[in-house]
DOSE-306617 format. One line per field, with one value per residue (C-alpha): chain; x negated, y negated, z negated; residue in one letter. Coordinates in nm, 2 decimals, m for minus. Example, Ala and Ser with C-alpha at 12.3 -4.5 7.8 and 13.67 -1.06 7.14 Angstrom:
<rs>
kette = [A A]
c1 = [m1.23 m1.37]
c2 = [0.45 0.11]
c3 = [m0.78 m0.71]
rest = [a s]
</rs>
This chain:
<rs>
kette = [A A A A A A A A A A A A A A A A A A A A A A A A A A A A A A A A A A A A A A A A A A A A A A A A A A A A A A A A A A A A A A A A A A A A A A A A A A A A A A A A A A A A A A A A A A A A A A A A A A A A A A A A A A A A A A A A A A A A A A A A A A A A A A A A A A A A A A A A A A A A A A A A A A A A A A A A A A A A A A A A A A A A A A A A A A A A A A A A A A A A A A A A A A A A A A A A A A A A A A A A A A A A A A A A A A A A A A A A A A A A A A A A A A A A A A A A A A A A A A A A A A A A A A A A A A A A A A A A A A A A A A A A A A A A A A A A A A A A A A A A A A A A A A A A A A A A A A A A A A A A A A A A A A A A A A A A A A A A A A A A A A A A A A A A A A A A A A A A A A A A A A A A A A A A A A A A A A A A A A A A A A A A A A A A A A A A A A A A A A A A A A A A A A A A A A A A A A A A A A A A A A A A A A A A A A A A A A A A A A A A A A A A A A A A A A A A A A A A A A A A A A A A A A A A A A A A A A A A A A A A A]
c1 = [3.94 3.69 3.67 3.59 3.30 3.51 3.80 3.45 3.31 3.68 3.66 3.34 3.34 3.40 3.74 3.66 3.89 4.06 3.85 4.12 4.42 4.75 4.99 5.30 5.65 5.95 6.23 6.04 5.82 6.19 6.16 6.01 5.85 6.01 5.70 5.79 6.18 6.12 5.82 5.97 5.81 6.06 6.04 5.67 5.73 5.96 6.32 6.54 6.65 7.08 6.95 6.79 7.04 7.30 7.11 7.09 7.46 7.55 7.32 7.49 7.82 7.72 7.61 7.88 8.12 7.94 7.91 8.32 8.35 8.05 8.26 7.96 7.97 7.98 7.67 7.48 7.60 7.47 7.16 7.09 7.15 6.92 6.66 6.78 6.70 6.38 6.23 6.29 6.12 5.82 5.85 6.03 6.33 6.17 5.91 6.16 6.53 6.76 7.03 6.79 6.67 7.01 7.05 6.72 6.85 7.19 6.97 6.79 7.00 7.21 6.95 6.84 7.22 7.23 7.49 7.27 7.44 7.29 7.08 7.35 7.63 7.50 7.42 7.72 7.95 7.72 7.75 8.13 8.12 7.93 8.23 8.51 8.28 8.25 8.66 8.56 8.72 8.60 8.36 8.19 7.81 7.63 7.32 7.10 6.77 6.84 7.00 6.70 6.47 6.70 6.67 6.34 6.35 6.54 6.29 6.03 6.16 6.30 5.92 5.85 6.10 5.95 5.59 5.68 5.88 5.56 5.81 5.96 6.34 6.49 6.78 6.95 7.30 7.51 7.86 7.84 7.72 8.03 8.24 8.06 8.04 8.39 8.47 8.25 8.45 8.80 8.90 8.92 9.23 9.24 9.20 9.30 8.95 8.75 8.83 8.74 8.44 8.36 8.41 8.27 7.96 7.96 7.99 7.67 7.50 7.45 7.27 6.93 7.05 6.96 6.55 6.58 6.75 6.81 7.09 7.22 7.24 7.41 7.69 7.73 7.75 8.03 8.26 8.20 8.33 8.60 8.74 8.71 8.95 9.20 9.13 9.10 8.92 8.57 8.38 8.16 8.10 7.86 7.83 7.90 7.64 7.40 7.46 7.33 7.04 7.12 7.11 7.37 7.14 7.08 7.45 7.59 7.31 7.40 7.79 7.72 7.51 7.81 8.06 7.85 7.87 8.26 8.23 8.02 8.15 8.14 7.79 7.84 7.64 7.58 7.40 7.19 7.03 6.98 6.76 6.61 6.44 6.36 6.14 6.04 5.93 5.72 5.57 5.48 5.33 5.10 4.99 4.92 4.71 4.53 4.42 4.28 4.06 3.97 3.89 3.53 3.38 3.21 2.83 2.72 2.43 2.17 2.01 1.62 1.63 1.21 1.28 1.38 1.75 1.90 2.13 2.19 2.61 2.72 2.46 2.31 2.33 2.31 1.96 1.94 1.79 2.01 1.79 1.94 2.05 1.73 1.54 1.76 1.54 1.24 1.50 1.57 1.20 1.15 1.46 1.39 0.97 1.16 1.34 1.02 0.84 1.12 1.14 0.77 0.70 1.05 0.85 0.51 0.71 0.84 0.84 0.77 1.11 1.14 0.82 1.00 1.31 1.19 0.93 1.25 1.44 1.12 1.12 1.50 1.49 1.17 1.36 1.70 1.48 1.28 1.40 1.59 1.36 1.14 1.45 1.45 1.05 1.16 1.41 1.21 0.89 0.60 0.29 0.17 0.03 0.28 0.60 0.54 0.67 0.33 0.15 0.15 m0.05 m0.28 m0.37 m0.41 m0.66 m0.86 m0.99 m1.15 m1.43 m1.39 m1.37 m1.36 m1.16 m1.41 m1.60 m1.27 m1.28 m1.68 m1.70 m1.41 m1.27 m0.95 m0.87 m0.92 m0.73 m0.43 m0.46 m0.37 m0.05 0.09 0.00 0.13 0.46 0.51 0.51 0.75 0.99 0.96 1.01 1.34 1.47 1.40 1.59 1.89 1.89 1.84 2.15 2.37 2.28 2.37 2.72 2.79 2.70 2.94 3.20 3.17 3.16 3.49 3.68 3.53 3.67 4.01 4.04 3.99 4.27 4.51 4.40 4.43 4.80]
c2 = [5.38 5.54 5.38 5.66 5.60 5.59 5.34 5.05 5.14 5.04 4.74 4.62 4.63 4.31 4.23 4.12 3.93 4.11 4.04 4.17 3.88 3.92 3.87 3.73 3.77 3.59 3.38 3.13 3.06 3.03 2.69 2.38 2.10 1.72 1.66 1.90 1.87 1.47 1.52 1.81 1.90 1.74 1.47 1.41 1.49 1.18 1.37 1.08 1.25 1.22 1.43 1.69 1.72 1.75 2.01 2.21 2.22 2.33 2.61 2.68 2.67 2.88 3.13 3.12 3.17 3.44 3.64 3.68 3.73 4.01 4.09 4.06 4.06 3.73 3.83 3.93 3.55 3.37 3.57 3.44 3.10 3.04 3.22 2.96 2.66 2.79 2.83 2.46 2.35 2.51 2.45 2.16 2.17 1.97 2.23 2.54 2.64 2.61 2.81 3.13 3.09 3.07 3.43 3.58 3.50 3.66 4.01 4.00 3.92 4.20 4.46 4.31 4.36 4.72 4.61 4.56 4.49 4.48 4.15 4.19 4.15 3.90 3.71 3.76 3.64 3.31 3.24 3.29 3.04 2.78 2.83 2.76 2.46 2.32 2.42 2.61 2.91 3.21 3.44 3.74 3.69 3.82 4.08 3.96 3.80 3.50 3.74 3.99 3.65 3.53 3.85 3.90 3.50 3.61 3.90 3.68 3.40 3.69 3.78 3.41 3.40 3.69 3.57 3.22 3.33 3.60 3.90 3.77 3.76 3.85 3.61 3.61 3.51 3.37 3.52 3.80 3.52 3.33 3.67 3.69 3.32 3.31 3.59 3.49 3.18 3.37 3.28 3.57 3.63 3.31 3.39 3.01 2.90 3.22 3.16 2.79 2.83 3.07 2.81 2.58 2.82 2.91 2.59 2.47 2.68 2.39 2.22 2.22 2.32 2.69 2.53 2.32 2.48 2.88 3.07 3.07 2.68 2.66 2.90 2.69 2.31 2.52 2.65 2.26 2.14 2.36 2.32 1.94 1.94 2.20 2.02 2.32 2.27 2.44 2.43 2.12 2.15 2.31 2.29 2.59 2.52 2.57 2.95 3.03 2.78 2.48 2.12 1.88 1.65 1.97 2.05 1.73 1.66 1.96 1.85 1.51 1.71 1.91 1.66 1.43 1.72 1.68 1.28 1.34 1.36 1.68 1.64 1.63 1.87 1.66 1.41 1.60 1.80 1.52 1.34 1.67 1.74 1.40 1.46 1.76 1.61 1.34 1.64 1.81 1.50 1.42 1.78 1.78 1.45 1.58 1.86 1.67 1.42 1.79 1.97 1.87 1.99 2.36 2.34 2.58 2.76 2.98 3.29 3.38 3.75 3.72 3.77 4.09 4.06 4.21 4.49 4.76 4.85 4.49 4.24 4.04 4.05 3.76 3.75 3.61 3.21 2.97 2.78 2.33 2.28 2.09 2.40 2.57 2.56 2.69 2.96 3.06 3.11 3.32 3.54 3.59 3.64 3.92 4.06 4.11 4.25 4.51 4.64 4.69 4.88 5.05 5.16 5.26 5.49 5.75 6.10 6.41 6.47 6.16 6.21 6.53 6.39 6.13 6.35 6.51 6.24 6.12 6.48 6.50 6.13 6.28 6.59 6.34 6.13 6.43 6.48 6.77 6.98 7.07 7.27 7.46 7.56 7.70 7.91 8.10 8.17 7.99 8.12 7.79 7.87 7.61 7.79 8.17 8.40 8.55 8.22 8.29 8.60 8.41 8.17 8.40 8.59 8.28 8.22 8.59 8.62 8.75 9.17 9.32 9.59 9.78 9.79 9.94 10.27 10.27 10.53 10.84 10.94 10.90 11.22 11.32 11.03 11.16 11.51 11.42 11.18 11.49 11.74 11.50 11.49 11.84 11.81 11.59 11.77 12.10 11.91 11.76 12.14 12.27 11.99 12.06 12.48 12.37 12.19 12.37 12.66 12.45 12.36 12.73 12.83 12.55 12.66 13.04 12.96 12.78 13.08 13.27 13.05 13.08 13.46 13.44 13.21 13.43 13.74 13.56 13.48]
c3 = [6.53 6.75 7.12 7.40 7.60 7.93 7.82 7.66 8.04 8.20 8.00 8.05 8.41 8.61 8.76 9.09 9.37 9.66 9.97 10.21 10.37 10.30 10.56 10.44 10.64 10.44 10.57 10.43 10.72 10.95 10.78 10.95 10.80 10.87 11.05 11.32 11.32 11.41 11.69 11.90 12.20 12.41 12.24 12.35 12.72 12.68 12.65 12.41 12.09 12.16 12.49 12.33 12.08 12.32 12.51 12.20 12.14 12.50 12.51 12.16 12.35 12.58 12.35 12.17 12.52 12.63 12.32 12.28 12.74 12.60 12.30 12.08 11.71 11.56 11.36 11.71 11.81 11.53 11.57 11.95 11.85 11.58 11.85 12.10 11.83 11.70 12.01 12.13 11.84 11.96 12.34 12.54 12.74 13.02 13.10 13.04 13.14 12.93 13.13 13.14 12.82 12.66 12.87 12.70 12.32 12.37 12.54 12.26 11.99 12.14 12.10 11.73 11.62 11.81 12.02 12.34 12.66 12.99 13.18 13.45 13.25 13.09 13.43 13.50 13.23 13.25 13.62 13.53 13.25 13.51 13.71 13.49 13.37 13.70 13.82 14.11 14.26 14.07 14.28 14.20 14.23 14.52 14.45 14.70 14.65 14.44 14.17 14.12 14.08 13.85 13.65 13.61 13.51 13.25 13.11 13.16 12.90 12.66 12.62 12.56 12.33 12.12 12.18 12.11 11.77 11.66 11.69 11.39 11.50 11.15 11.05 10.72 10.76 10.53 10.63 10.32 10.10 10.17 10.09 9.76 9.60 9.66 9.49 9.18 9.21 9.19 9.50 9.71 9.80 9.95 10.26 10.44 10.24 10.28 10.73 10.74 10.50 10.80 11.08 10.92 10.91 11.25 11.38 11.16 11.43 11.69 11.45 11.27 10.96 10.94 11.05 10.73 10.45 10.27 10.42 10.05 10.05 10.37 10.24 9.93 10.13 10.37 10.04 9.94 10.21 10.23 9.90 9.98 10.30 10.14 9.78 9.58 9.26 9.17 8.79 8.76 8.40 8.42 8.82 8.98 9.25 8.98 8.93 9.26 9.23 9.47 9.41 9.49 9.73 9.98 10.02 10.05 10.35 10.50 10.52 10.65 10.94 11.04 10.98 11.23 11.45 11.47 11.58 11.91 12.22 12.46 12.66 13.05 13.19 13.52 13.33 13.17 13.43 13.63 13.35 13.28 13.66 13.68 13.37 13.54 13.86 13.64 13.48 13.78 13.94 13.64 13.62 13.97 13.91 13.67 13.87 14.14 13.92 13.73 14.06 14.23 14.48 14.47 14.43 14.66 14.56 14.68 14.51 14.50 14.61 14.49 14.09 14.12 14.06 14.35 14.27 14.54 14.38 14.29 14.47 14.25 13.88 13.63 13.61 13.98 13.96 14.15 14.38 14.47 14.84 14.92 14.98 15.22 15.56 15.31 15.24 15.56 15.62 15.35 15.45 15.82 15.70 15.46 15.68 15.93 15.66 15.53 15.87 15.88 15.53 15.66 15.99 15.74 15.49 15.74 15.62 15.79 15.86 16.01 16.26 16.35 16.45 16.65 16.87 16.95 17.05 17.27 17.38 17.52 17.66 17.85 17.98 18.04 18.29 18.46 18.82 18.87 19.07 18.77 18.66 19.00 18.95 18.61 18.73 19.06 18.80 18.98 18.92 18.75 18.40 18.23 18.43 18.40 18.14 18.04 17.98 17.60 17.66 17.93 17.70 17.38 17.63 17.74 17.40 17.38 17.62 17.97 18.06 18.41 18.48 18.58 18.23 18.11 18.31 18.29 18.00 18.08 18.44 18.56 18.64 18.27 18.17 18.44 18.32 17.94 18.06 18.22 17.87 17.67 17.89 17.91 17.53 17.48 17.70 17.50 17.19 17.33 17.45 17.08 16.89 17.19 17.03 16.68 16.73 16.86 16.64 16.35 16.53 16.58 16.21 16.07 16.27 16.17 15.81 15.82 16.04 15.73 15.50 15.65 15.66 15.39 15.24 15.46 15.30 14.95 15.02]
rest = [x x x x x x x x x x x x x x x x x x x x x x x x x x x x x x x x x x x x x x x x x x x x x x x x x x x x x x x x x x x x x x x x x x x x x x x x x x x x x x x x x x x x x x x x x x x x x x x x x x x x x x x x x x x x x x x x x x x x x x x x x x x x x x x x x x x x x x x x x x x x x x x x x x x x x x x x x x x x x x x x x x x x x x x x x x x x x x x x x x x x x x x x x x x x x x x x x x x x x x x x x x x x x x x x x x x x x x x x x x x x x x x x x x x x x x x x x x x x x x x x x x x x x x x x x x x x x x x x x x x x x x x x x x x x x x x x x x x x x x x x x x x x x x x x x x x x x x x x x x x x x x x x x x x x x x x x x x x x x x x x x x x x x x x x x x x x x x x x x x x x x x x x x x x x x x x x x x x x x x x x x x x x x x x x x x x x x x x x x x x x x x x x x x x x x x x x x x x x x x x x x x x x x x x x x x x x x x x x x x x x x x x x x x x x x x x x x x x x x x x x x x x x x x x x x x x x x x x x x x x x x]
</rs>
């Protein structure tokens, strides 16, 4: 067998690696480690454990109560709370709302289940809930200034949210893997199993489970624990857990986590906000201390205008040398010294233009404080050489050398000179007759030639 050139060169060449990163979005990475569900952020600003989890199943609640007033999709419900959880476990109650970030999951859960509903509705429907909650006499809520801040709170922490969560808001629910197992069991036209294998699903919402374990494990521990209560009987031999690749150890922790859910008591609301602004305020006060010991006083520093730095759009660039306080009267010399010298090489670089305009300025402040009787000499033509009309031709004449008037006349007569102004006139009034006759002898032949003209149109017709 003959091997082609191009398949031994195919062969033959190195395989190398992939230098480009692969990004990697699973539900996978929904899942915390231990490390981070036991230290959670409000855990470390000093918020006890029972607290926290007692805050996380009211803002469940809440969730929960708004989505059927909103008439949400149960799927759209389950969706906001698992936002709600995951983002506590990045961020602490003490330092954010709970309230208004309870409204940003059920926004956005409405729009990722494309059943979106409106920030005031949903303001609305929770400042109802508070109401009920709190047996008070149920008022609509005023639109004035309190409610436009507390919407644009609530936008606010719904782009936390998705910042806080990397925009990956996908959740894999286990309410069609419920369907399914149980009909792979044989068991689905049971429906009394098939509902409380649901509750017991929904309810599993208020606590960490869905942070710890596959949605497909969670729907097995809740058909476990339903056939348990109603004591229906499932295949252990083999296991039937094993078919759908869960061990016992993960289900049965997951029922003991929402069975223990069931023994608590109902949190009281009171209590808990009043430990959580106290946290607050201790938060607040050591922020603000470490601020001050942070904050010292501004250096104030001078620039050196000498290195060449100065910049004639944005003052002075980053090249300009910062000069210590101790030099400052030396400074100030050196300014006012500049300043002196500035004006003088702006007094030696004057251009023409310039020497222009200011002779005329001196000229007109001159003429502005001259008395007024100079104005008078102008106006009745004094004989003086600087007044008089003709004293461009006076002085054009003193620079050619002096004539008499007699020396003008010394080589003809007068009389001659008399006798050719009067030939010459006589000329010049002939000249004028003859162009009168030409004239009108031109007007009278035009105006024969068109009578002509006429006649003969008329005789024509």
């Amino acid at each position: 067998m003959v091997v082609q050139p191009s398949e031994e060169a195919a062969s033959n060449k190195p395989q190398y690696p992939r230098l480009f990163n692969k990004i990697v979005l699973t539900l996978e990475n929904c899942l915390l480690p231990e490390s981070k569900l036991e230290e959670t952020p409000s855990h470390i600003d000093g918020l006890d454990k029972e607290t926290e989890k007692d805050l996380r199943i009211l803002g469940c609640e809440l969730i929960q109560t708004a989505g059927i007033l909103l008439r949400l999709p149960q799927v759209a419900m389950a969706t906001g709370q698992v936002l709600f959880q995951r983002f506590f476990y990045s961020k602490s109650f003490v330092r954010h709302n709970m309230e208004q970030v309870a409204m940003s999951c059920v926004c956005l859960a409405s729009k990722i289940e494309e059943a979106p509903r409106r920030i005031r509705d949903v303001i609305n429907v929770f400042h109802h809930i508070k109401q009920v909650r709190m047996q008070k006499e149920i008022t609509p809520m005023i639109l004035d200034q309190s409610y436009t801040n507390l919407k644009t709170q609530v936008i606010k922490a719904e782009r936390r949210v998705l910042k806080e969560l990397g925009f990956c808001v996908h959740v894999k629910h286990p309410h069609k893997l419920i369907v399914m197992y149980l009909q792979v069991l044989g068991y689905e036209e049971n429906k009394e199993l098939m509902q409380m294998a649901w509750n017991f699903m929904n309810d599993s919402l208020r606590t960490d489970v869905f942070m710890r374990y596959q949605p497909e494990t969670i729907a097995c521990a809740c058909i476990y624990l339903t056939a348990r209560k109603l004591q229906k009987p499932l295949p252990s031999n083999p296991p039937w857990y094993g078919v759908f690749k869960v061990t016992e150890d993960h289900i049965v922790d997951i029922c003991y986590r929402i069975m223990h859910l069931y023994k608590r008591q109902k949190p009281n609301v009171e209590k808990l906000e009043e430990e959580v602004e106290k946290l607050k305020k201790q938060y607040i006060e050591s922020r603000q201390k470490t601020r001050q010991e942070q904050n010292t006083p501004p250096v104030v520093t001078t620039v050196d205008r000498n290195n060449g730095s100065h910049n004639a759009w944005g003052g002075f660039i980053s090249r300009a040398i910062p000069v210590t306080n101790t030099d400052t009267k030396s400074n100030q010399k050196r300014s006012h010294s500049r300043s002196k010298s500035r004006s003088r090489s702006h007094s030696r670089s004057h251009t023409p233009v310039d020497d222009f305009k200011s002779r005329q300025s001196k000229k007109s402040r001159h003429r502005s404080k001259s008395p007024s009787k100079q104005k008078k000499k102008s106006r009745n033509y004094s004989r003086s050489p600087s007044s008089s009309p003709h004293s461009k031709h006076r002085k054009r004449n003193d620079r050619k050398p002096s004539r008499d008037r007699n020396d003008h006349y010394s080589n003809g007569d007068r009389k001659d000179r008399d006798r050719n102004r009067e030939r010459d006139r006589g000329r010049d009034k002939e000249r004028s007759k003859h162009d009168r006759y030409s004239s009108n002898v031109g007007r009278s032949s035009h105006r024969s030639s068109n009578k002509h003209r006429d006649r003969s149109r008329d005789r024509k017709r």
